[in-house]
PDB file of N, CA, C and O in Angstrom:
ATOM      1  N   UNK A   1      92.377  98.030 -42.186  1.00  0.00           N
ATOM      2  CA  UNK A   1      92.727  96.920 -43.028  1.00  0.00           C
ATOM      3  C   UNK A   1      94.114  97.105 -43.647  1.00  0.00           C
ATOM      4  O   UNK A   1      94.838  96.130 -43.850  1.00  0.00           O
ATOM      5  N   UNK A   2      94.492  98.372 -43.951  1.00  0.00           N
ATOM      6  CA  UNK A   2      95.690  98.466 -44.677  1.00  0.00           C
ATOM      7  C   UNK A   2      96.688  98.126 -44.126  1.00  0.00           C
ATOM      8  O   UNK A   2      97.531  97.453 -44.719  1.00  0.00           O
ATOM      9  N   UNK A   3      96.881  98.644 -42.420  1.00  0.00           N
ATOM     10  CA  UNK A   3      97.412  98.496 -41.507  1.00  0.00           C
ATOM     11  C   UNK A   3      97.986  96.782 -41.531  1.00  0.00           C
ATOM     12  O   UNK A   3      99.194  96.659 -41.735  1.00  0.00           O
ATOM     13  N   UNK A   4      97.176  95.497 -41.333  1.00  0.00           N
ATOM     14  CA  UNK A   4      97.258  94.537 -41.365  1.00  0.00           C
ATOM     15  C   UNK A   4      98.183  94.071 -42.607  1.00  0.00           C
ATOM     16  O   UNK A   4      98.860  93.050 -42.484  1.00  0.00           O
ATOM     17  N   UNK A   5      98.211  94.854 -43.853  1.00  0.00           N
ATOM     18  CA  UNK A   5      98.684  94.109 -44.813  1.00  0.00           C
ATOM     19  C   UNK A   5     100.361  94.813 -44.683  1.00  0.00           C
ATOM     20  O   UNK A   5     101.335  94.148 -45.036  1.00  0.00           O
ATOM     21  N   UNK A   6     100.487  96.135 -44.167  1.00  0.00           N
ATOM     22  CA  UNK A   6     101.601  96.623 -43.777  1.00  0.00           C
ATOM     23  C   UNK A   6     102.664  95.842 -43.276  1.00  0.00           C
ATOM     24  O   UNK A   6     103.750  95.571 -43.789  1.00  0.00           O
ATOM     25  N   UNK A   7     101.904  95.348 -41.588  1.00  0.00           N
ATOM     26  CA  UNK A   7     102.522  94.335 -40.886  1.00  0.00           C
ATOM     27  C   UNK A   7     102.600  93.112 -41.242  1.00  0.00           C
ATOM     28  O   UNK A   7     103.103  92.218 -40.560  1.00  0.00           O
ATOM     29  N   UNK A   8     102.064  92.977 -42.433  1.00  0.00           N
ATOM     30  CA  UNK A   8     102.307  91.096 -43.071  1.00  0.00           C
ATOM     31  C   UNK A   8     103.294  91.283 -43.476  1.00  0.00           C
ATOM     32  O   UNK A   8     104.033  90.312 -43.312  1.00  0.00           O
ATOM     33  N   UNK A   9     104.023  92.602 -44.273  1.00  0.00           N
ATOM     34  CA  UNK A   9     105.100  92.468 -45.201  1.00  0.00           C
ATOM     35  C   UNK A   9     105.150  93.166 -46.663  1.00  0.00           C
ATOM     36  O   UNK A   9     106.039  93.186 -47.514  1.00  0.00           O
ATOM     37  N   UNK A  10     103.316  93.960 -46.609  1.00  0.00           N
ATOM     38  CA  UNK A  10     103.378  94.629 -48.200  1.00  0.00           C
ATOM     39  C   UNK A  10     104.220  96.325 -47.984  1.00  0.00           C
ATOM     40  O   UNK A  10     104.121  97.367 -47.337  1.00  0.00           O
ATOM     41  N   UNK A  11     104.589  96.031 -48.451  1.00  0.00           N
ATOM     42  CA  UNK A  11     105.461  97.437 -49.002  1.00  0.00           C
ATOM     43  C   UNK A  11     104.168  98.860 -49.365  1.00  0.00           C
ATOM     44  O   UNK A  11     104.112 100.037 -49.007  1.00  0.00           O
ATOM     45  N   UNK A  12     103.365  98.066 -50.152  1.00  0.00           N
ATOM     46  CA  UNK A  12     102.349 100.194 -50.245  1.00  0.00           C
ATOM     47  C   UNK A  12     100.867  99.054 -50.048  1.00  0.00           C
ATOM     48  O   UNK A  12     100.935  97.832 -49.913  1.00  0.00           O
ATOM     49  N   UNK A  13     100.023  99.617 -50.074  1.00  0.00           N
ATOM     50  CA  UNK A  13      98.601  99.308 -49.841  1.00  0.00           C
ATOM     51  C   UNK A  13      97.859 100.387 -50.777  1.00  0.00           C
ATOM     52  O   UNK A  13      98.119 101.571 -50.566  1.00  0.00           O
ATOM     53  N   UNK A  14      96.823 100.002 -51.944  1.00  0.00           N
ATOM     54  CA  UNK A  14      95.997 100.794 -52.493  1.00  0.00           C
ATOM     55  C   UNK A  14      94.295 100.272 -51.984  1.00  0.00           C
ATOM     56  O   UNK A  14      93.760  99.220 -52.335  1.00  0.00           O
ATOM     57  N   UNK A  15      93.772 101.184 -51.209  1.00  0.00           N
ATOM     58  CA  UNK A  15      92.028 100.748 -50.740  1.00  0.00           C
ATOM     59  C   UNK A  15      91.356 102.299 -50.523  1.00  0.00           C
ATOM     60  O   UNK A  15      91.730 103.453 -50.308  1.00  0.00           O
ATOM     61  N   UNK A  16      90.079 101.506 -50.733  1.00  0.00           N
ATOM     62  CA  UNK A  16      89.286 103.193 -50.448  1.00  0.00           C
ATOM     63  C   UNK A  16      88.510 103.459 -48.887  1.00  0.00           C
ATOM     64  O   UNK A  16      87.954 102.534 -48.294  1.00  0.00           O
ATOM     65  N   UNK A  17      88.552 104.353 -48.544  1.00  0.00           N
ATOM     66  CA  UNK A  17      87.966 105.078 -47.439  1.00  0.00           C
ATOM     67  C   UNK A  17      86.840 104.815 -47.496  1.00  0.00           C
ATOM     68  O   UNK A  17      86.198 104.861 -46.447  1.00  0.00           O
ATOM     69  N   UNK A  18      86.391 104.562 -48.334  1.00  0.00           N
ATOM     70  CA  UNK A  18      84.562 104.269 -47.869  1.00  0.00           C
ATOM     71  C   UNK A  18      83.825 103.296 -48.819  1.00  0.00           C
ATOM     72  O   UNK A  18      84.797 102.726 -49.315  1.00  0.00           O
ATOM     73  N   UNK A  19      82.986 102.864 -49.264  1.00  0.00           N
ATOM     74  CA  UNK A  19      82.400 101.788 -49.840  1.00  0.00           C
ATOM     75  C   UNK A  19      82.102 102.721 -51.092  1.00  0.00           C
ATOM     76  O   UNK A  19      81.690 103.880 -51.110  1.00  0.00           O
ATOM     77  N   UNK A  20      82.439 101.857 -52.140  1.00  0.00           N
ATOM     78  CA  UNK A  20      82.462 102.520 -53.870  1.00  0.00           C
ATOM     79  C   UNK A  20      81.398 101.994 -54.671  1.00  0.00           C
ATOM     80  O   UNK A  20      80.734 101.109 -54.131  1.00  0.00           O
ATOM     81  N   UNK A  21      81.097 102.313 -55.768  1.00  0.00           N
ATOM     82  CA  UNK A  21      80.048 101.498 -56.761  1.00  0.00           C
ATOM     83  C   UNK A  21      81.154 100.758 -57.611  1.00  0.00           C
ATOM     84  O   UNK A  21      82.168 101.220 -58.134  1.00  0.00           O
ATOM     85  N   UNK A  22      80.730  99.664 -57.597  1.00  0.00           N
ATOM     86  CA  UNK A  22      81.347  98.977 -58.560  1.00  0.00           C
ATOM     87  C   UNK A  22      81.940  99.027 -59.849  1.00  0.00           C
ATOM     88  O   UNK A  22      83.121  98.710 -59.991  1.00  0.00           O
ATOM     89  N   UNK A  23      81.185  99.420 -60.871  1.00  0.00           N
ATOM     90  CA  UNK A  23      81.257 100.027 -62.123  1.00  0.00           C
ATOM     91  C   UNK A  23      82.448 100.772 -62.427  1.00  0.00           C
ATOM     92  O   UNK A  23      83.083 100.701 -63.479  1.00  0.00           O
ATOM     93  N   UNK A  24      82.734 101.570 -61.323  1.00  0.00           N
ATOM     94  CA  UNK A  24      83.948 102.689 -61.862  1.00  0.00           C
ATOM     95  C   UNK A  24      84.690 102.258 -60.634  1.00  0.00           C
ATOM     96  O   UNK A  24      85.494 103.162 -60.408  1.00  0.00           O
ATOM     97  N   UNK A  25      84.795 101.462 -59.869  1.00  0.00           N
ATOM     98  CA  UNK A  25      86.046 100.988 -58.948  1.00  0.00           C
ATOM     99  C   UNK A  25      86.701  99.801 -60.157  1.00  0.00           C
ATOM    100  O   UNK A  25      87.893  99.500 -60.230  1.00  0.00           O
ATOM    101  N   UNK A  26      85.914  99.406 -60.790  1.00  0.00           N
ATOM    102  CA  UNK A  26      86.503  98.061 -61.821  1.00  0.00           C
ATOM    103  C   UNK A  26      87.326  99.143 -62.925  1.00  0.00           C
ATOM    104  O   UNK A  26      88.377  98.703 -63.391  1.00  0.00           O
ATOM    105  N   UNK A  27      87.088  99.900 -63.159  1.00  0.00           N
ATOM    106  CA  UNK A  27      87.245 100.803 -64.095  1.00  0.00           C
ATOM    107  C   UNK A  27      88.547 101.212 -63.464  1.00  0.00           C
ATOM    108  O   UNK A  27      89.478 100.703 -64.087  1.00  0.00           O
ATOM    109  N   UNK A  28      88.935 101.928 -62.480  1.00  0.00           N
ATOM    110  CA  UNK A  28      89.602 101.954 -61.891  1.00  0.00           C
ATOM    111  C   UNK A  28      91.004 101.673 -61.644  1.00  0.00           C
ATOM    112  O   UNK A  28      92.059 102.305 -61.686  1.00  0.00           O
ATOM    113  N   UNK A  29      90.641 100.536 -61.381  1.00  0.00           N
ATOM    114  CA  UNK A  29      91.841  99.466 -60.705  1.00  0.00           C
ATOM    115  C   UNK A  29      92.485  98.637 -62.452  1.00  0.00           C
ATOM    116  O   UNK A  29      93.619  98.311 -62.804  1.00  0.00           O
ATOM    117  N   UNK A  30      91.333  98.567 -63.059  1.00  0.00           N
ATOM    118  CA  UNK A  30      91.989  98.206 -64.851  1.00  0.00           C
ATOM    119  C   UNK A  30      92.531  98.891 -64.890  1.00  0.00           C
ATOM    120  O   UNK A  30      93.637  98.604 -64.432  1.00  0.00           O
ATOM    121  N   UNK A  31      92.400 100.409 -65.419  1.00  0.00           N
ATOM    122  CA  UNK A  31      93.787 101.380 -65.492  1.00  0.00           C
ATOM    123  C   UNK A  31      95.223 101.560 -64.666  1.00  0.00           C
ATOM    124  O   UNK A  31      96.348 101.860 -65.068  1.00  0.00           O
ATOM    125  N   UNK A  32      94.813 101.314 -63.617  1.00  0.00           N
ATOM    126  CA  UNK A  32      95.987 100.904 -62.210  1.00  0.00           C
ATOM    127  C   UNK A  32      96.615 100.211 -62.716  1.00  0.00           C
ATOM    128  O   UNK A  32      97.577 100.743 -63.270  1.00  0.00           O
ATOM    129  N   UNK A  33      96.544  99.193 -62.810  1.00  0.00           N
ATOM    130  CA  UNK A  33      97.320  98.193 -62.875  1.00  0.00           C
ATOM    131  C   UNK A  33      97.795  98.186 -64.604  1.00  0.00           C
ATOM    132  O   UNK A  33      98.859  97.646 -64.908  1.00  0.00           O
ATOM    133  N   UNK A  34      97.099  98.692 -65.455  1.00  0.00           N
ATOM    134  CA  UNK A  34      98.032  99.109 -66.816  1.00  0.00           C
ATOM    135  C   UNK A  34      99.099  99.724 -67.042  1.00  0.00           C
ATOM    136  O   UNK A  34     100.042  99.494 -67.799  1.00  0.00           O
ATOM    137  N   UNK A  35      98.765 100.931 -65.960  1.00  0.00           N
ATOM    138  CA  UNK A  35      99.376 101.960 -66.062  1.00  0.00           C
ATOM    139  C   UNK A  35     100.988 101.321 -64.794  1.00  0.00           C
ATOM    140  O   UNK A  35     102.168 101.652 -64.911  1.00  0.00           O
ATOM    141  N   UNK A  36     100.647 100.801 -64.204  1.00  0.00           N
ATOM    142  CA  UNK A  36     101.916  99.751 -63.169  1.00  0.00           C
ATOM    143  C   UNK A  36     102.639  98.768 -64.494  1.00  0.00           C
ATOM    144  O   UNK A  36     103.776  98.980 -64.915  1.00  0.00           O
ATOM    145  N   UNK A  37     101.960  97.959 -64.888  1.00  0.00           N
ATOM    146  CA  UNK A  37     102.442  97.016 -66.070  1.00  0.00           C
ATOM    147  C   UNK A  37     103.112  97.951 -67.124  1.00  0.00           C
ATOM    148  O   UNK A  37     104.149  97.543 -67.648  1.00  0.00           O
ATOM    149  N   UNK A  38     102.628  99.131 -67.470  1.00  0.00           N
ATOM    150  CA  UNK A  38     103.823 100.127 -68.136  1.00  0.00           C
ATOM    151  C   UNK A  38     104.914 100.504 -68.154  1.00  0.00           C
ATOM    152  O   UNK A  38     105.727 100.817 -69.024  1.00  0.00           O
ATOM    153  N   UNK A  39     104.874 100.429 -66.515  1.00  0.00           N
ATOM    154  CA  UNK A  39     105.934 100.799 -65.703  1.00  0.00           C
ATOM    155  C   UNK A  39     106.294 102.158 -64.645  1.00  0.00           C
ATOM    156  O   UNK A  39     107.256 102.631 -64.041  1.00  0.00           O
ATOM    157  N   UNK A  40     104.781 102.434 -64.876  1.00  0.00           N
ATOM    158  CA  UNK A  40     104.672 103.444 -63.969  1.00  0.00           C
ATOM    159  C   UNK A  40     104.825 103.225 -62.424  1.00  0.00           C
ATOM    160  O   UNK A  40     104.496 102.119 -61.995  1.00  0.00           O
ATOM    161  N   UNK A  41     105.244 104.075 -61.630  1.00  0.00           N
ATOM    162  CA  UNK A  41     105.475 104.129 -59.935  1.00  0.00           C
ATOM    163  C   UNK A  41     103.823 103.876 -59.482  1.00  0.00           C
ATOM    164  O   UNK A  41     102.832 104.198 -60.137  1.00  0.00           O
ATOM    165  N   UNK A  42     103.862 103.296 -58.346  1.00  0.00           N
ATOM    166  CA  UNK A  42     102.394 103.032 -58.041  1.00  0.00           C
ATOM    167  C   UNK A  42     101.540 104.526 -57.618  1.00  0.00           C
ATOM    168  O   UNK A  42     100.316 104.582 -57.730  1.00  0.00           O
ATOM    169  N   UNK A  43     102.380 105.732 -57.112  1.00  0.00           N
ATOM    170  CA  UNK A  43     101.438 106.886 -56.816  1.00  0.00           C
ATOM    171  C   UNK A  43     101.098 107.366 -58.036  1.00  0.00           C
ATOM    172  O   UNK A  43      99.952 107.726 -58.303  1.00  0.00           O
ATOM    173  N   UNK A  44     102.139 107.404 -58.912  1.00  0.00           N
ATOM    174  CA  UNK A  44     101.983 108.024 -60.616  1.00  0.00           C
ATOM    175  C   UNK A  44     100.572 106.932 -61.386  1.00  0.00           C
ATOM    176  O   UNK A  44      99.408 107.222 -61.662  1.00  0.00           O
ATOM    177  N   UNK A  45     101.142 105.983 -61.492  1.00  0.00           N
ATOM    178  CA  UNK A  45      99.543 104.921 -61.451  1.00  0.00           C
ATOM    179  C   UNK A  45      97.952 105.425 -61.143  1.00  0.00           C
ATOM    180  O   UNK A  45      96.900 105.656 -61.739  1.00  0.00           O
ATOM    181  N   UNK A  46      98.571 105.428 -59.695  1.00  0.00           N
ATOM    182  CA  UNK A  46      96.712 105.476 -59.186  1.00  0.00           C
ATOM    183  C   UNK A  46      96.171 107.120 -59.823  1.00  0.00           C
ATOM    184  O   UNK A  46      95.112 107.444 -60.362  1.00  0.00           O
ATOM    185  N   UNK A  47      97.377 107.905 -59.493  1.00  0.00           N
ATOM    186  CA  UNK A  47      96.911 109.417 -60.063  1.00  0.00           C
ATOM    187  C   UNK A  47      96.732 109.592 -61.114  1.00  0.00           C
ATOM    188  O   UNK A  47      96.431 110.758 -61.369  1.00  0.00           O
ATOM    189  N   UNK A  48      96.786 108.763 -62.140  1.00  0.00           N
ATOM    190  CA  UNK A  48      97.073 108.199 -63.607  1.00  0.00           C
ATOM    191  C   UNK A  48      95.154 107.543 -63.902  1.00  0.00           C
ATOM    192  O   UNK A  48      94.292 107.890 -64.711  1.00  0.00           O
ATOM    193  N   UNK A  49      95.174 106.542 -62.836  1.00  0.00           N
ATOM    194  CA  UNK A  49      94.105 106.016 -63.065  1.00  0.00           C
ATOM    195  C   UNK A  49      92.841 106.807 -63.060  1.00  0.00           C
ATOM    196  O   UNK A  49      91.784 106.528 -63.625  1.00  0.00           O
ATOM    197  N   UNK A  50      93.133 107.843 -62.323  1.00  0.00           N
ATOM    198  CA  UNK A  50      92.215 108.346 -61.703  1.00  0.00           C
ATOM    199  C   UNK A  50      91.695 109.628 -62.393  1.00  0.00           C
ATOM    200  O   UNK A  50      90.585 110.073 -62.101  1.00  0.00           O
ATOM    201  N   UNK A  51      92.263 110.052 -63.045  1.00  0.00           N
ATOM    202  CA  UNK A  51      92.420 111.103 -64.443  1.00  0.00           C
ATOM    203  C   UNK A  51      91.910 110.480 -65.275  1.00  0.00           C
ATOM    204  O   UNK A  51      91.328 111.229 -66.059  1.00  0.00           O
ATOM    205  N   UNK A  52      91.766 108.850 -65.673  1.00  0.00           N
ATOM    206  CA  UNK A  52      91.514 108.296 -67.040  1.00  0.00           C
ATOM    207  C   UNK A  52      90.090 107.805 -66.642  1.00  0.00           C
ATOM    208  O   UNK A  52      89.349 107.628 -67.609  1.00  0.00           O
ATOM    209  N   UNK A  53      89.576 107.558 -65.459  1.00  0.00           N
ATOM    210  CA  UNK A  53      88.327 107.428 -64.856  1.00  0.00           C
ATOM    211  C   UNK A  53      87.590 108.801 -65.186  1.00  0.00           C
ATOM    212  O   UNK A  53      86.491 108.666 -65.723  1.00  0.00           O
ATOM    213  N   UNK A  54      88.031 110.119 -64.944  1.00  0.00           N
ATOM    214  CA  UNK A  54      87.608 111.063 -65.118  1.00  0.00           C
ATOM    215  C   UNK A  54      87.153 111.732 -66.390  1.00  0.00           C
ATOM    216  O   UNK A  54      86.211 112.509 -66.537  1.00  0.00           O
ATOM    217  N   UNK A  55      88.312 111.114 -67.591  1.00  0.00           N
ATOM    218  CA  UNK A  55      87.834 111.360 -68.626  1.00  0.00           C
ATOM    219  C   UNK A  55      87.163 110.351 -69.441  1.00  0.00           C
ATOM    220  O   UNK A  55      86.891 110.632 -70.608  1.00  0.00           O
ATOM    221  N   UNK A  56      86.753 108.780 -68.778  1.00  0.00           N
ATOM    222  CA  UNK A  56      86.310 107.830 -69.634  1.00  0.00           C
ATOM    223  C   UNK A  56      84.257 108.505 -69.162  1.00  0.00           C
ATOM    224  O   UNK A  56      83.408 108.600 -70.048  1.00  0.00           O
ATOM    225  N   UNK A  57      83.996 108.812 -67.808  1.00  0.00           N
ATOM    226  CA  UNK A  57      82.842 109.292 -67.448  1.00  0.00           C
ATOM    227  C   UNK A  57      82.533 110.077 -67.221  1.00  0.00           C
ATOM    228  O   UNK A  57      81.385 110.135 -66.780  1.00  0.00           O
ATOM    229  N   UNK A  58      83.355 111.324 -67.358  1.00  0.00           N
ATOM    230  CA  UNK A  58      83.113 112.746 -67.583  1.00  0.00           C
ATOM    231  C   UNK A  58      82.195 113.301 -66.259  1.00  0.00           C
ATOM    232  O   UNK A  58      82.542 112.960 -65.128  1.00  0.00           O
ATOM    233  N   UNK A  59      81.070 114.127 -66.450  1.00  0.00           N
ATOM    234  CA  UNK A  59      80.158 114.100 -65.311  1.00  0.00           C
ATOM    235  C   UNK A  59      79.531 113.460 -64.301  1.00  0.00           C
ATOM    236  O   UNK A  59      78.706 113.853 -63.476  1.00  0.00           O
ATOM    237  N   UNK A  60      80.184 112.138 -64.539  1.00  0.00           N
ATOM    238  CA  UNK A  60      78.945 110.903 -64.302  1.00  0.00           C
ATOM    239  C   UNK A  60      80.131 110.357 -62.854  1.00  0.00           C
ATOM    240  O   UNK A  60      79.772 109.596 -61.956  1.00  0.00           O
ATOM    241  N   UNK A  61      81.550 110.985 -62.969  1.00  0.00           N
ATOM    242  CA  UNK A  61      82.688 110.465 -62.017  1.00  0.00           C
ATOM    243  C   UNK A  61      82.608 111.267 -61.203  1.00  0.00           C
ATOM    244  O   UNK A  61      83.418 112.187 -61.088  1.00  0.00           O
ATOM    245  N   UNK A  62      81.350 111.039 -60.271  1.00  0.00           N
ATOM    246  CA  UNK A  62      81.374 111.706 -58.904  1.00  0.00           C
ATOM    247  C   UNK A  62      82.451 111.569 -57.824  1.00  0.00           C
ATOM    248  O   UNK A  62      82.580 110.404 -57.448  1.00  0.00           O
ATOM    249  N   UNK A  63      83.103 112.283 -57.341  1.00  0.00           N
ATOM    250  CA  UNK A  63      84.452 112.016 -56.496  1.00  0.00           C
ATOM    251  C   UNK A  63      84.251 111.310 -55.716  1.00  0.00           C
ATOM    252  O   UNK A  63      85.152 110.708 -55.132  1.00  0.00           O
ATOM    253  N   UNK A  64      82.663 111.122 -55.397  1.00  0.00           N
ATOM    254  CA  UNK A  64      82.370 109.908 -54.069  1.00  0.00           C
ATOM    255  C   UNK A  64      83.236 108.358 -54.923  1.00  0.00           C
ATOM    256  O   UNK A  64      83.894 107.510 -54.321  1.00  0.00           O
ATOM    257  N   UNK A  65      83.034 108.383 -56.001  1.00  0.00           N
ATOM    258  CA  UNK A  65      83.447 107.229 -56.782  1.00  0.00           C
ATOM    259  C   UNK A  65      84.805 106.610 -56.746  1.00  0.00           C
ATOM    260  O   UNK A  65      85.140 105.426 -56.770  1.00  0.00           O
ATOM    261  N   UNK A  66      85.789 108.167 -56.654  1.00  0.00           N
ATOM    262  CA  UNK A  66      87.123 107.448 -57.155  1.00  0.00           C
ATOM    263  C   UNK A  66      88.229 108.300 -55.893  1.00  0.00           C
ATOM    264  O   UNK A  66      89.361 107.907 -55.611  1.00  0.00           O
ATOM    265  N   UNK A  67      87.495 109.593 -55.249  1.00  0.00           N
ATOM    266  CA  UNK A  67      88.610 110.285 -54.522  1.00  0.00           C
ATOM    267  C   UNK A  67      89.197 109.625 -53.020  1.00  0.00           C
ATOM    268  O   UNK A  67      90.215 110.037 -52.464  1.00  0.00           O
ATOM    269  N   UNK A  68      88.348 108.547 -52.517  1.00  0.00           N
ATOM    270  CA  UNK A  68      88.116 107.600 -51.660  1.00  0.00           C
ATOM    271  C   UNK A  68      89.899 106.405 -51.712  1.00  0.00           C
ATOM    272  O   UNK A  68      90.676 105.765 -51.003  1.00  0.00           O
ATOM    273  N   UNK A  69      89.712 106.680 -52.617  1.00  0.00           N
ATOM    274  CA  UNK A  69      91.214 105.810 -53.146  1.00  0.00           C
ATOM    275  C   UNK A  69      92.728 106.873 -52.893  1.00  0.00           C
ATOM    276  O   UNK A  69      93.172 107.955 -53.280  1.00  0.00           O
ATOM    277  N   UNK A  70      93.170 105.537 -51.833  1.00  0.00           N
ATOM    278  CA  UNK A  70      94.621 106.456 -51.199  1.00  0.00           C
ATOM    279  C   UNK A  70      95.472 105.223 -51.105  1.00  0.00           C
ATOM    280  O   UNK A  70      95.218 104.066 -50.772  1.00  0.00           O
ATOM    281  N   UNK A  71      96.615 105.864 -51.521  1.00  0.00           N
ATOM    282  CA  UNK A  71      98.062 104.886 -51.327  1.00  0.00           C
ATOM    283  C   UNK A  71      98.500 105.060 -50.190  1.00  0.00           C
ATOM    284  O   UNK A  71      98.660 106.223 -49.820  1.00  0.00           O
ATOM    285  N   UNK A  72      98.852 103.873 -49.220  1.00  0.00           N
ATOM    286  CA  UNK A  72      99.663 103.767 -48.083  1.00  0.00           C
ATOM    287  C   UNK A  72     101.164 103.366 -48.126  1.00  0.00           C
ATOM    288  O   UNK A  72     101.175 102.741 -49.186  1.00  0.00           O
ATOM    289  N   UNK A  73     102.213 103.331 -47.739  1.00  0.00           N
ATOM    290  CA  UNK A  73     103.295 102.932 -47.575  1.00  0.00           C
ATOM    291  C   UNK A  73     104.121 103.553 -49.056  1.00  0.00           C
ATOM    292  O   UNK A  73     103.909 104.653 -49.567  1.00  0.00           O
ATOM    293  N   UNK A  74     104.973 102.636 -49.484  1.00  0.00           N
ATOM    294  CA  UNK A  74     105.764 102.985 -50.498  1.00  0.00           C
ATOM    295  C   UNK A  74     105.139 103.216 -52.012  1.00  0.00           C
ATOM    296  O   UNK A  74     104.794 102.247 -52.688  1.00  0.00           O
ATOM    297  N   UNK A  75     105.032 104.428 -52.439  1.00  0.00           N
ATOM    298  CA  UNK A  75     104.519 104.909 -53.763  1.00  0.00           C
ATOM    299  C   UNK A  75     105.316 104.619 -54.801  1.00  0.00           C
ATOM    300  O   UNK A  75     105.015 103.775 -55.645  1.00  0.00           O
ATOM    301  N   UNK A  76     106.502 105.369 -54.813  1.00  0.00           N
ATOM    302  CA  UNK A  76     107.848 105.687 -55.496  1.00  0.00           C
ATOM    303  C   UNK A  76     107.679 104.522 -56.429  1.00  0.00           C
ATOM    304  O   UNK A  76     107.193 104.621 -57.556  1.00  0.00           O
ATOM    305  N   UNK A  77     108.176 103.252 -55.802  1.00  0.00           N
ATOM    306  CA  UNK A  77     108.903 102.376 -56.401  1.00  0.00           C
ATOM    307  C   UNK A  77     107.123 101.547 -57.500  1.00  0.00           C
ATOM    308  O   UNK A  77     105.954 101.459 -57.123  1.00  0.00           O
ATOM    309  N   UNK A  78     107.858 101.083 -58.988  1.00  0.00           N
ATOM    310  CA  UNK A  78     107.178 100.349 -59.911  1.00  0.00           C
ATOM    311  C   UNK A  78     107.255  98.976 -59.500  1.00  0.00           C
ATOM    312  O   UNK A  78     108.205  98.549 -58.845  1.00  0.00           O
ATOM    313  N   UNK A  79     106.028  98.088 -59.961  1.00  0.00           N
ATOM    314  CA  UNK A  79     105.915  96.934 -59.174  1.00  0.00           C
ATOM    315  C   UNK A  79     106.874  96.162 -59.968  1.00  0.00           C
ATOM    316  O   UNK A  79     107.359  96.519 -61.042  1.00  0.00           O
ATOM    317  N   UNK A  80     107.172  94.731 -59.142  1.00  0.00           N
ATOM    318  CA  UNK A  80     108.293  94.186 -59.687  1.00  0.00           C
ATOM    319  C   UNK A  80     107.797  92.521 -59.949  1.00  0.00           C
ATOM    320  O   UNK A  80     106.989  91.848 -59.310  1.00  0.00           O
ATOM    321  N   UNK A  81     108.614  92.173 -61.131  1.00  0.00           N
ATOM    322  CA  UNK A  81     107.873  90.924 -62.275  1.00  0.00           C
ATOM    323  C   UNK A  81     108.610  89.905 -61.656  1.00  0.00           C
ATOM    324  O   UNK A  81     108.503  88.742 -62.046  1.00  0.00           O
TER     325      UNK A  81
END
């Protein structure tokens, strides 16, 4: 799938490797995209998000949950308004 959005024209792709629970993929992608609206780079973001997932559920953030989540294409660059 990422592949497809590559060749449309997106610059990075954020999706997960395998099917997630809901609950903490929503959880997730809220921090993502805060942490982008800050002005963070999108790899600094998701690695960002993904730390704040860890400490909002502590034991309960099984890596099946959130380690599934990988950036494709361009990380570096902060999204643009």
């Amino acid at each position: 799938m990422e592949r497809a959005f590559l060749l449309a024209g997106a610059k990075a792709v954020i999706a997960s490797l395998w099917t997630t629970d809901d609950t903490y993929t929503i959880a997730l992608m809220r921090r993502l995209y805060q942490h982008l609206v800050n002005g963070a780079d999108k790899g600094s973001s998701l690695r960002e998000a993904k730390r704040d997932l860890l400490e909002q559920f502590r034991n309960e953030a099984l890596p099946v949950y959130w380690a599934g989540f990988t950036l494709v294409g361009d990380g570096a660059g902060a999204i643009s308004k």
